[in-house]
C-alpha positions in Angstrom: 285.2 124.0 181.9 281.8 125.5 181.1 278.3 124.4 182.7 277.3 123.2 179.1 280.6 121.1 179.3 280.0 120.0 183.0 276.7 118.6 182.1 277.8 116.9 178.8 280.9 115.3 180.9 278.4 114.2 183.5 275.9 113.0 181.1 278.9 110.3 179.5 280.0 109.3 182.9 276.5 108.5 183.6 276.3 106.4 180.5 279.7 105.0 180.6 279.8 103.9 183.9 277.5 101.2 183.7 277.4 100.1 180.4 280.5 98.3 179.9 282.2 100.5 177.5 284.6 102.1 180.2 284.0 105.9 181.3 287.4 106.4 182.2 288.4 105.6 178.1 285.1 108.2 177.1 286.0 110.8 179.7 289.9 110.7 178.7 288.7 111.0 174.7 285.9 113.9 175.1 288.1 116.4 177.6 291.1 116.1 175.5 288.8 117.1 172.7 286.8 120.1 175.2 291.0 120.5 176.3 289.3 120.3 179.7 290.2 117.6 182.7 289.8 117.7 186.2 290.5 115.5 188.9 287.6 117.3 191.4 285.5 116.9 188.8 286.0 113.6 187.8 285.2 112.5 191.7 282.1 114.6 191.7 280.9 112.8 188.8 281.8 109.3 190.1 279.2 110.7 192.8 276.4 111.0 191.0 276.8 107.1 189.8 277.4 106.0 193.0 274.1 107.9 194.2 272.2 106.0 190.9 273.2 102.7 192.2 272.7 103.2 196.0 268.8 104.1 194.6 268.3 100.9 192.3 270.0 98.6 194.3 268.8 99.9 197.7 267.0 96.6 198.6 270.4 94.9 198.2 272.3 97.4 199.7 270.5 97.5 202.7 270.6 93.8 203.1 273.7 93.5 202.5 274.3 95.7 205.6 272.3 94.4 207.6 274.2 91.0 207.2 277.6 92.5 208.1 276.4 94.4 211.2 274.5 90.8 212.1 277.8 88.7 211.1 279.4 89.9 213.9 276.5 88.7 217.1 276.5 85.4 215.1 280.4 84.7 214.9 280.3 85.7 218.7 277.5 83.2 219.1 278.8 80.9 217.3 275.9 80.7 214.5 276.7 80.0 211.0 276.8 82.6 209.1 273.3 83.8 207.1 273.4 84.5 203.4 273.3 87.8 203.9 276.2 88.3 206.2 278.4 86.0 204.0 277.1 87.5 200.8 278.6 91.1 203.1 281.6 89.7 203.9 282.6 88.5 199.6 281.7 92.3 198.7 284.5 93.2 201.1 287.0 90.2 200.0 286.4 91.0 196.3 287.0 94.8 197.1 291.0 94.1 198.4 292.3 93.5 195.0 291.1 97.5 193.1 291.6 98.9 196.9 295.3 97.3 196.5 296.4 97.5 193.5 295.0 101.2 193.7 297.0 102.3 196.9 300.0 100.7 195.7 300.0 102.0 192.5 298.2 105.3 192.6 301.0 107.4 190.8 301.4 105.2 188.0 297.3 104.2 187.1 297.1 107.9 187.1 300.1 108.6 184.2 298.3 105.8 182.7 295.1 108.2 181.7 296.4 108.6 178.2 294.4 108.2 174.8 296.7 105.2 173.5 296.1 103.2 176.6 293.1 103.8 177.1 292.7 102.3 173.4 294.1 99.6 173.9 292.1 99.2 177.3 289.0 99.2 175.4 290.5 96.5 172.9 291.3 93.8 175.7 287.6 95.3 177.0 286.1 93.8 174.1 288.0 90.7 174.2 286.6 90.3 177.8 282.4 90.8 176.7 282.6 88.7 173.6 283.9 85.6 175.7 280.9 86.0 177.9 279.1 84.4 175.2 281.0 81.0 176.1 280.1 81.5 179.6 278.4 78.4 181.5 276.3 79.1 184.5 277.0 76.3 187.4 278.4 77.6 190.4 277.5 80.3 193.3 279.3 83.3 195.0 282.0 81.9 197.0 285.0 83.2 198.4 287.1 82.1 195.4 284.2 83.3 192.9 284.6 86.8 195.1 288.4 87.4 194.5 288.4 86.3 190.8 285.6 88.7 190.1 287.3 91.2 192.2 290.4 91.1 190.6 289.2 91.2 187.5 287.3 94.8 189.0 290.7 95.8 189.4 291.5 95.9 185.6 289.4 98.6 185.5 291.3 100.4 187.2 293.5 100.8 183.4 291.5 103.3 181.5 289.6 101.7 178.5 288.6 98.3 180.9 284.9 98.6 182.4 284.8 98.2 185.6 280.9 96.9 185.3 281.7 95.0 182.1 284.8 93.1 183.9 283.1 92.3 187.0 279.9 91.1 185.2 281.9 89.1 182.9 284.2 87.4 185.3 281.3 86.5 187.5 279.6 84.7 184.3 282.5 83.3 183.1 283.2 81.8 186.9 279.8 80.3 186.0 277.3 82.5 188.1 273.9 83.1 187.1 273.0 86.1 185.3 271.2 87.4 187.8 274.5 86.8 191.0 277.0 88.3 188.6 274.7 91.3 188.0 274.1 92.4 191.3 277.3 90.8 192.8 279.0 93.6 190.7 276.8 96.5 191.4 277.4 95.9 194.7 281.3 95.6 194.3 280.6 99.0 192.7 280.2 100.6 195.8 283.1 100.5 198.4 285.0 101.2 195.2 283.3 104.5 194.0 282.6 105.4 197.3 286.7 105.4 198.7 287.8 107.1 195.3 285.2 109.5 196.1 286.2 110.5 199.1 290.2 110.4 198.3 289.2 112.7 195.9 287.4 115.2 198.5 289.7 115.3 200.7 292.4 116.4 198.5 290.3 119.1 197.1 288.0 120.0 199.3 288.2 123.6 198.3 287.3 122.4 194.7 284.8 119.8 195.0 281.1 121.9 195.4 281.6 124.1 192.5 278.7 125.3 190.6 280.2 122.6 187.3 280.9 120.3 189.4 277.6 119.8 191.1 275.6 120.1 187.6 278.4 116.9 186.7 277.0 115.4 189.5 273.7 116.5 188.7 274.1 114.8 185.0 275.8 111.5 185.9 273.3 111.0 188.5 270.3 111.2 185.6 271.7 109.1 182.9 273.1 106.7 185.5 270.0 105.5 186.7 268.8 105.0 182.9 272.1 103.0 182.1 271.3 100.6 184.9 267.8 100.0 183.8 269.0 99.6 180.2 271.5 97.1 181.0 269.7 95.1 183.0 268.0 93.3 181.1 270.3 93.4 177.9 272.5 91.0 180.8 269.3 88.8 181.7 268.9 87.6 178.2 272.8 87.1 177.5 273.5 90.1 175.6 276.6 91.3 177.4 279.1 90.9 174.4 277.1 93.2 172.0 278.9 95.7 173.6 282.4 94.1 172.6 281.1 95.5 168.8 281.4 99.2 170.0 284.4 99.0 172.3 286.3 97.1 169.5 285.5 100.1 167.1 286.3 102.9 169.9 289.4 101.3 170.1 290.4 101.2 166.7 289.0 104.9 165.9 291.4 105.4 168.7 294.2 104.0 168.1 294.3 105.5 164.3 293.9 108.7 165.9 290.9 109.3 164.2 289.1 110.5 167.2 
């Protein structure tokens, strides 16, 4: 891999990672064509969208840990718990299922990075925006809301299934507002990125802080931070399932092995 591909790699991940088209279905479809893939690579990239969201969603971040560190003098106390704290505590329920089904299955997720299924992962993605246009708010984050979202996060973990579009979806379709499912998810986003990431280091620490590999980060970090602002507000007004129109047509380019 080139810097010119490093950057162009970065630059999808970036994109792909927060629009709900599925990076791990653009990633698998662009280095087969640069005949170029890289497992250090792909965590350093990951980075630099985990970075994007920590800086957009910093205000929620931060409160959100502040309510876990504060959960814990309050159970002692015996206080209820504040919105904050429980709001902490359903980012870590919905986490278990991807952190599960990704230990336990680790060896075969990974023989699943193939073109075909990632095609048809981008099919059953499409399936999944379009029926957000059915969805019903009514409802709040609860603990039941938390592990239906986050097994749905754990789809993602198939190439071709956005891990931003299921989340999102699932939350709307459980009947969350807009708003809860969209930051619900981007915070879901981070113990996820953020323990792959680190897998990743540790079993190629040698690799990791290459020259491509940090202009990858570099890339995704950019474009991330213009793919959350752009999809924003496409999910405040409702427009979630235009992107089922694009992943239905990756899909079937795809599968016809025309790209």
């Amino acid at each position: 891999m080139n810097l010119e591909e490093a950057l162009l790699l970065g630059a999808l991940q970036g994109l792909t990672e927060w629009l709900p088209i599925s990076s791990s279905a653009h990633l698998i479809v662009l280095q087969d064509l640069l005949s170029s893939r890289s497992l250090p690579f792909n965590a350093m990239v990951h980075g630099g969208t985990l970075l994007s969201v920590l800086l957009v969603f910093r205000a929620e971040v931060t409160r959100t840990l502040r309510g876990f560190l504060r959960s814990f003098s309050d159970m002692r106390a015996g206080r209820s718990l504040s919105e904050e704290s429980r709001l902490a505590w359903y980012v870590l329920l919905g986490t278990l299922p991807a952190a599960s089904v990704g230990f336990l299955l680790a060896d075969q997720i990974e023989a699943s990075f193939t073109k075909p299924v990632a095609a048809l992962g981008l099919l059953l993605n499409s399936l999944l925006l379009y029926s957000t246009r059915w969805a019903k708010r009514g409802g709040s984050l609860d603990a039941r809301r938390a592990l239906l979202i986050g097994a749905a996060q754990s789809a993602s973990l198939i190439p071709g299934i956005s891990r931003s579009g299921s989340a999102i979806a699932a939350g709307l379709i459980s009947g969350l507002s807009r708003e809860e499912a969209l930051s619900y998810s981007f915070l879901l986003s981070v113990p996820i990125i953020a323990g792959a990431l680190m897998l990743e280091a540790l079993r190629y620490p040698s690799e990791v802080l290459s020259l491509e590999n940090i202009a990858g980060f570099l890339s995704s970090f950019s474009v991330g931070l213009l793919a959350i602002r752009s999809l924003i507000p496409l999910v405040r007004r409702g427009k979630l399932h235009w992107f089922s129109y694009y992943c239905l047509s990756i899909s079937v380019l795809a599968l016809l092995n025309l790209i």
